[in-house]
C-alpha positions, 0 to 999 in steps of 0.5 A: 638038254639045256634050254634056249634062252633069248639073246638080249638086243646088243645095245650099249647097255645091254653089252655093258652088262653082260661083259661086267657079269663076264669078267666077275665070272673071270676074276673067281678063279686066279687060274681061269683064262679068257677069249673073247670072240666078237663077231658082226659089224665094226668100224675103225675111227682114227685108229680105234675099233668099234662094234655097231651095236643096235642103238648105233648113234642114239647117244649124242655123247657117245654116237659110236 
């Protein structure tokens, strides 16, 4: 049985890192196909998607 591990905190971050380890994980094989599947809060703004992370609005650059 596979044990649990703890699901970081979904910081800008922290989603930045594990979809850079997704997609090395996606380019080894030529023949691999990908879904992606999100699921929590969104906004739209102009016309542009946006996922609220946990540190929504801490970066003056970057509020979204």
């Amino acid at each position: 049985m596979p044990t649990a591990s703890p699901i970081p905190i979904p910081t800008n971050a922290n989603v930045e890192e594990a979809g850079k380890a997704w997609l090395e994980r996606l380019q080894k094989n030529e023949n691999d196909t990908a879904f992606f599947f999100i699921c929590g809060h969104g906004a739209l703004r102009n016309g542009e998607h946006n996922v609220l992370l946990a540190d929504l609005n801490e970066q003056a650059l970057n509020p979204w």
